[in-house]
Structures are given as structure tokens and as C-alpha cells.
N, C-alpha and C positions, 0 to 999 in steps of 0.2 A: 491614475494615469489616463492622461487622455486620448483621443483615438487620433488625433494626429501623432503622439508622443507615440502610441504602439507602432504605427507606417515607419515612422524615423529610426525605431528601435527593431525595426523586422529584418535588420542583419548585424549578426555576433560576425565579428572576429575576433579568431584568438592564434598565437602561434603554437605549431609544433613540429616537431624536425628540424626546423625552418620553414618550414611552409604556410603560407597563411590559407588558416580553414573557415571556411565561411559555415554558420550555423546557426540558419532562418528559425524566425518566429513560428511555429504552426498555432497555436493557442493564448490569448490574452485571457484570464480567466481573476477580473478584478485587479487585483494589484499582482497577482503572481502572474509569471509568463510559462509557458513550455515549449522546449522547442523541436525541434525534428528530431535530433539525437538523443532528445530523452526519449520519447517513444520507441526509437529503434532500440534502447538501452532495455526499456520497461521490457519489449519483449522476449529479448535476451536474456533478461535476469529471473522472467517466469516460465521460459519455455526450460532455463536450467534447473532450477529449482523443480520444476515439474517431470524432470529429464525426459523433455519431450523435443521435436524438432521446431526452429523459432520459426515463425510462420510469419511472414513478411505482406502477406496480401493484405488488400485495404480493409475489410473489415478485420481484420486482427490489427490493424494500425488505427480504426476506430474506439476497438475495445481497450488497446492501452493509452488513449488519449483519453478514456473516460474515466478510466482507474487510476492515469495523473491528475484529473479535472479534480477530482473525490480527496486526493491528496493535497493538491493545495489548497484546497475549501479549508480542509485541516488544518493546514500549517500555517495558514492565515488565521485560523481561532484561536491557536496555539501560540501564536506572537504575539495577539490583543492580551491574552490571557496569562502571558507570562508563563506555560507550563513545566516543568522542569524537563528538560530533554537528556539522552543517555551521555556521556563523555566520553573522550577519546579511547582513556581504557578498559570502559564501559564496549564502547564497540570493537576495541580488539579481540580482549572477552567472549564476546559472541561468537566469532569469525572460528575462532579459537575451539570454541564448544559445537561450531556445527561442521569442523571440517574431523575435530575427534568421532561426531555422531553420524557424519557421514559416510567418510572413509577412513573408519577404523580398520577395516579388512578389505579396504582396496588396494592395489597395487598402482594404482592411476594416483597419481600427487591432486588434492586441489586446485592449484594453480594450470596442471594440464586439463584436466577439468573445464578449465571456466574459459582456459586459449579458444580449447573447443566450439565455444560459441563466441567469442571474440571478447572475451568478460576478461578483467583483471581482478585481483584478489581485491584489492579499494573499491569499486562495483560492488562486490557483494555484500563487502563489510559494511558502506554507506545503506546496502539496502536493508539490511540487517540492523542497522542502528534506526533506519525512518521506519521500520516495524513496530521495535519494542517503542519508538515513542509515542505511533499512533494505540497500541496498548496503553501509553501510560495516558493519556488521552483518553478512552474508553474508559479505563478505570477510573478517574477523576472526574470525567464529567456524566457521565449515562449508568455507574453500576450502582454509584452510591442510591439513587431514586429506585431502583428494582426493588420490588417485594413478593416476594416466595411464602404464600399462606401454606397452612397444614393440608388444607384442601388440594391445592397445587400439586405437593409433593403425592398425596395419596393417589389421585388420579394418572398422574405420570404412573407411579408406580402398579397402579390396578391394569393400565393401558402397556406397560412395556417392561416390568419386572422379569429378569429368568422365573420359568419355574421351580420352585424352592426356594427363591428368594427372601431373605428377611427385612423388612420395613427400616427397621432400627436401623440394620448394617449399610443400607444402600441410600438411605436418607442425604446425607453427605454429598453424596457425588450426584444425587438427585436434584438439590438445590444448586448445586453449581450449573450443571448444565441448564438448568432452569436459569437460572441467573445470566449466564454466557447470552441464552440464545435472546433473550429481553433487552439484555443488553443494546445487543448486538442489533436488535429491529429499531429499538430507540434510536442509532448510529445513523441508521439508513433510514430514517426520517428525518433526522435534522440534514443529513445530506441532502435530501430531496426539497427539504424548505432553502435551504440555501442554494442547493443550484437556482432555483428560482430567483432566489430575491440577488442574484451575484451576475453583472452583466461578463457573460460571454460572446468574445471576439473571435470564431476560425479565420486565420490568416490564409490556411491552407485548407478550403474550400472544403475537397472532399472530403474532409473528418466530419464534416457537422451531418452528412447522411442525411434523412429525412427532418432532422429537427430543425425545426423554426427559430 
């Protein structure tokens, strides 16, 4: 998309109620866009998750402008690459399992819940399906390369085993976490070569912060 195409495209409308909502560009990041109410979304859906209070100040509208930037790097490798994504009731599922794991002993419904921060139940469940897909992403492109030597596991275990601990028994869950956290830095380097090589547009000025 070109940068006259993002100026022309730096205002959504859409209806509802009846009313037309206008909902500007903040972010051109390659081919994907982001726009203001996603970030106000983003930080709604982590301040509940977090059940903390959603913090609306500009650097908390910086940090979830950079935690969408990170997602659609994603979902742009994930559309070149044909990934397999979760399904509809694939993401009911989810929604399903985390309002059982949440409030199983609350009196508060989900759905009052989520009013709370102004989230609807489709918010959570959408956020909850671009989870497990950027897992299934993780796992298909960065875990298969991981390698966990004997050495690896011994030292983890000489450095951070309980006292009593047996080798044998705790090996398992030794290499995973090994594994996860390898992963997991392989992720946040390819993030970081691609923010790079990915022309980023702030529409909306103050997000970009110090960066050039």
C-alpha cells in the first residue's frame, strides 16, 4: 500500500446504531493497518485479563500500539505462509474453557465482567482465538529448531532444582521450559529483524515516541 493509499484510507466508517462512527488510522505497519480502537481495545482486553484498571495514558496507548505492531508482523507471516488458524468452534471452545477456569466460583457472569471494562464476550473470544494462533505459529515455526542438550537440562537442574529433587523425575518439565523459553527469544528476534526490515507509518504522531 502506498502512502498516498494510507492518507486516503486514514478514515473508517462504519455504522452503528445508526450513527456513523468514524475510526482513524493510527498505524500503517506494511500491509496491515491498526487503528485507534484497536489499541483502546488492546488495552481493555489486557487490563481485564490482567484484572487491573485500563490505563488510557499515552504511554500505555504506546505499549499497546507496539504489542499490535508485533501482531501484525505476525499475521502477515502467517498469510504468506498459509498457517493453519483456530475455527469458529475452535474459538467458542476457548471462550468456553476460560470463563469455566475463571469463574467457576464467581458470582459476577462473564459477560458482566467484561461490561465492566466496556469488552463484549466476541472481544475476548476473538482475542483468545489470535492467541492460540500466534502459539500455533510459535510452535511451527521457532520450536521445531530448539535443541535442549543433556548438558542444558543438567545445569538448569544443578542451578534451580528443589532440594531433593530427582534428575530423572524433573527432566521433562526441565526441557520444556527450556524449550518454551528458546523459543520464545527466537520469536523476539525475528520480531525485531522484521520490525526492521517492515516500513512503519504513525498516522498518529505521538505513538511513535522517540523512535525514528
Amino acid at each position: 500500500m502506498t502512502r498516498t493509499n494510507h492518507f486516503c484510507l486514514a478514515l473508517f466508517f462504519s455504522v452503528a446504531a445508526g450513527a456513523a462512527i468514524v475510526d482513524r488510522i493510527a498505524i500503517a505497519a506494511g500491509d496491515k493497518i491498526i487503528t485507534a480502537s484497536e489499541i483502546d481495545l488492546r488495552i481493555r482486553l489486557t487490563a481485564f485479563q490482567n484484572q487491573e484498571k485500563a490505563d488510557f495514558s499515552l504511554a500505555s496507548r504506546r505499549r499497546a500500539a507496539e504489542e499490535l505492531i508485533g501482531q501484525k508482523l505476525i499475521e502477515h507471516e502467517m498469510d504468506l505462509g498459509h498457517y493453519p488458524r483456530i475455527d469458529v468452534i475452535g474459538r467458542k471452545a476457548l471462550l468456553n474453557d476460560y470463563e469455566k477456569t475463571e469463574y467457576k466460583s464467581e458470582p459476577l457472569s462473564l459477560a458482566k465482567a467484561l461490561a465492566a471494562y466496556g469488552l463484549a464476550t466476541e472481544d475476548l473470544e476473538e482475542d483468545l482465538g489470535k492467541q492460540s494462533d500466534f502459539l500455533t505459529f510459535l510452535n511451527l515455526r521457532f520450536r521445531p529448531a530448539v535443541q535442549v542438550t543433556d548438558q542444558d537440562v543438567l545445569k538448569y537442574f544443578e542451578e534451580n532444582a528443589p532440594k531433593g529433587g530427582a534428575l530423572n523425575e524433573l527432566r521433562p518439565g526441565i526441557e520444556q521450559k527450556l524449550t518454551n523459553a528458546r523459543a520464545d527469544k527466537e520469536l523476539d528476534l525475528w520480531l525485531q529483524d522484521q520490525r526492521k526490515r517492515t516500513r512503519v507509518e504513525y498516522l498518529e504522531k505521538d505513538l511513535q515516541g522517540d523512535k525514528k
